[in-house]
Structures are given as structure tokens and as C-alpha cells.
N, C-alpha and C positions, 0 to 999 in steps of 0.2 A: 561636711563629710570629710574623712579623711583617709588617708591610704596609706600605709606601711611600706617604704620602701626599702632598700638595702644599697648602701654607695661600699663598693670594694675599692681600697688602695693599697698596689702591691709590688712590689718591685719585680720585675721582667720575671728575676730567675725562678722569684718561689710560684709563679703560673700554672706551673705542672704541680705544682703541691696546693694547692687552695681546694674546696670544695670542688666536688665533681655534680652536685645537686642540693637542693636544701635538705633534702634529709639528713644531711652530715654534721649541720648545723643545726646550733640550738633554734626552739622553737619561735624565740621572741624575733630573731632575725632571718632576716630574705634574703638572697645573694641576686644580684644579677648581672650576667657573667660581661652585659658588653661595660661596663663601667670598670675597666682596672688603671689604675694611676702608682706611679711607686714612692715609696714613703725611705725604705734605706734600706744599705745593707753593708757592711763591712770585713775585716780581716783582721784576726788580732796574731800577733806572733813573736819572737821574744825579740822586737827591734825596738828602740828608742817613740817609732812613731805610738806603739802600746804601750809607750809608759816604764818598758824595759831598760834599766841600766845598762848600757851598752859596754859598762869597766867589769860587769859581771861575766863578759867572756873573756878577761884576763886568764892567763894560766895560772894554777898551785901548785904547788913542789912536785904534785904528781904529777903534773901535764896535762890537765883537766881545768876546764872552764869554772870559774870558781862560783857559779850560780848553781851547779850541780851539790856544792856544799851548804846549799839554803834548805830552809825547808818546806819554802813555798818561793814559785813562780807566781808573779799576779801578772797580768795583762789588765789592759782595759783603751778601750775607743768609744767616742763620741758619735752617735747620730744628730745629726738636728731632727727638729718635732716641732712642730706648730699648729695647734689647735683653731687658731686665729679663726679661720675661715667656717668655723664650728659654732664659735663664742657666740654671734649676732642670732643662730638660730639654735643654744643650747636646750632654750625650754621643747622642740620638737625632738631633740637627742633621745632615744631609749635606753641605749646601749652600745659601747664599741666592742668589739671583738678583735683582738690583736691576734695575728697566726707568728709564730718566733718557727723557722727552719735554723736548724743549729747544725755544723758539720767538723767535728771534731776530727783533723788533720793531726793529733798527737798521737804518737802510741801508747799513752794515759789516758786515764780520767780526768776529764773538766768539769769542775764545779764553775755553773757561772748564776750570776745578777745581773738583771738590770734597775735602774732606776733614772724614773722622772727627774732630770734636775732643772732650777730656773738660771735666771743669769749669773747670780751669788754663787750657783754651784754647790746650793741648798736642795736637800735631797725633798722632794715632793709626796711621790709614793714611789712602790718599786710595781716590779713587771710579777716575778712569783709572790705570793703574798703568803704563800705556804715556807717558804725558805728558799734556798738556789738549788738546782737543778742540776743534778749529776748526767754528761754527758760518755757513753763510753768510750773505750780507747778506740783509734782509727787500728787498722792492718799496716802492719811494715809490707811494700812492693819492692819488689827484689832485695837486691843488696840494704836497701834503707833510704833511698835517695828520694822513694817519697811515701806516701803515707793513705791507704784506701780510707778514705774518712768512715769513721761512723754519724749517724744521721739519727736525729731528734726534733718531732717537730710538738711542739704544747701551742694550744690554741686558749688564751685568758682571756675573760670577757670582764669588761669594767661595766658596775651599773653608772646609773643616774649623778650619782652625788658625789662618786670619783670623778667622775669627769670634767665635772665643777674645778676640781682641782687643779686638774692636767692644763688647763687655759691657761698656769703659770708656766708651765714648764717652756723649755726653749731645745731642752737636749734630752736624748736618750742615752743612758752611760751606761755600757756593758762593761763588767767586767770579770775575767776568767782567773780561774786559779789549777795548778797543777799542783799537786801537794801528795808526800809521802814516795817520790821519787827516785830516791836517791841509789835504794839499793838496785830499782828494776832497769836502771840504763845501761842501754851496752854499749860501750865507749868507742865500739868501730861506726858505733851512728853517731858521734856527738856533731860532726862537722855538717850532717845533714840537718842539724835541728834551729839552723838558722832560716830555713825554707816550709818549714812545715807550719801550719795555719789554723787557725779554729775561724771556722768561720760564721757570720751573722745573718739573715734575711729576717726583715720584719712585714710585715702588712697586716694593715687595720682594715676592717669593716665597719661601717656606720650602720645604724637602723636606727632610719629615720620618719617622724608624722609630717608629711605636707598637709597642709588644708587647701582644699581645692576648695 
């Protein structure tokens, strides 16, 4: 006999975002709610730990940070991910379900990706398979000192024979881009734009067959 179960893993914050019942969820999987474990979540924003040239807030003849004369910002951070504990019972796997909470702390548009990488830092699969994902711009709060995020949440489900795959992977790599900038900055925010944040939450759901 066997029984479809559902294992949720989710990081603290995205809790108040997960399903609120199964109906919200696709029909192959079950949620159940006392099972939450968290998987990641991080912060990208234009400092050296995302990957940011930190010489690109040198000034130009204008008095301007000279990353504003690019024509794309990219960001990008690292999750770990480890299927391991998966691998030994992949043939009971049905389906995972990854929920991505995105919160866009720019007052632009973020295109972001993620992708599966293994140790090589060989890209595996990626998270959208349709292409990356436009997040919209946050709100300036007051003067500009900080930023009303906007919020995106996509839920991607991987079948059976991706997930085969992901048992290589070791990392999650997000990475964000801001692009076509240039002319929309207003130069009494640039000093605030060392503070401002795109931010990551992931959680997977399993559905899984036990044999009782």
C-alpha cells in the first residue's frame, strides 16, 4: 500500500507565504503544515559580497559613481542546496515544488535567474525554465533613504527526471540584474543606493510515496 505524502522546507520568513491549504497547490502534491524546515535565503545588493565592483563607486568628472555609466548592474549570491538526503529515496520522489518570495528593494526593475550549480560551478538546470523573471521596481520612502520593496512570489515545480539532476548540484546561484538605468536615477538618491536590497526566500516541497 502506499501513501502520498508532502515534506515542506522553508525558511522562517517565507511561512506567512506558503500555501494556506492544498487547494493552492498543484494536485500531484500535499502540504502538511507541521513539517517546515528552511532551505535559504539571502540579500543581493551592489557590495563586493554580490559580486559588485566596489571601484565602481569611484566618482566621474561629474561626481557620479561611475557604475551609473554602465549599462547593466548584475548582482549575484550563492545558496547551498543539497539533495543528498533525497538521493537514497529518489525513486519514491514525485515532484518537488520550489516557492521563490522575491522582494525587490530597487526603485527599478529586476531581472533575476537562478541556477543549479555543482562544485565545478557548472550550471546544472536553472530555477525559471521559461527565461528570468522581471521583478517590479520597489517605492522610494521619504527622502529615499529607503525603499517599499515590491514582492513576487512564482512557485516552479520540477518533475521526476529533473530531479535526477539536481543530486549534482551543491548551490543555488541567484543572480539579478538592473539594466536601462541610467537615465531614471535621481542623483539626490545615489548615496542611498548602497543600502538598498533585492531580496531572496526559497522553500521546496517534496511529494513524496512511502510504502507502508
Amino acid at each position: 500500500m502506499a501513501l502520498v505524502t508532502g515534506i515542506l522546507l522553508v525558511p522562517v520568513s517565507c511561512l506567512k507565504e506558503m500555501p494556506r491549504s492544498e487547494k493552492d497547490l498543484p494536485q500531484s502534491l500535499q502540504w502538511n503544515p507541521d513539517l517546515a524546515f528552511p532551505l535559504g535565503n539571502d540579500s543581493l545588493g551592489l557590495n563586493e559580497g554580490s559580486g559588485f565592483n566596489d571601484a565602481l563607486w569611484e566618482l566621474n568628472a561629474d561626481s557620479i559613481p561611475v557604475w551609473i555609466d554602465q549599462g547593466t548592474v548584475e548582482m549575484s549570491r550563492s545558496i547551498p542546496f543539497d539533495l543528498a538526503s533525497l538521493s537514497q529515496d529518489i525513486d519514491h520522489v514525485n515532484g518537488v515544488l520550489f516557492r521563490l518570495n522575491l522582494y525587490n528593494g530597487f526603485p527599478h526593475e529586476v531581472i533575476t535567474q537562478a541556477y543549479f550549480v555543482d562544485l565545478e560551478q557548472n550550471r546544472i538546470d536553472s530555477m525559471f525554465g521559461e527565461g528570468p523573471e522581471t521583478v517590479n521596481p520597489g517605492g522610494i520612502v521619504g527622502i529615499g533613504e529607503t525603499v517599499d520593496p515590491s514582492y513576487l512570489r512564482r512557485d516552479v515545480t520540477f518533475s521526476k527526471d529533473r530531479i535526477e539532476l539536481l543530486g549534482q548540484a551543491t548551490e543555488i546561484l541567484v543572480n539579478a540584474w538592473i539594466t536601462g538605468y541610467a537615465d531614471d536615477i535621481d542623483t539626490a538618491l545615489i548615496d542611498f543606493y548602497r543600502s538598498y536590497q533585492f531580496d531572496v526566500d526559497v522553500g521546496i516541497m517534496v511529494s513524496i510515496i512511502l510504502d507502508l
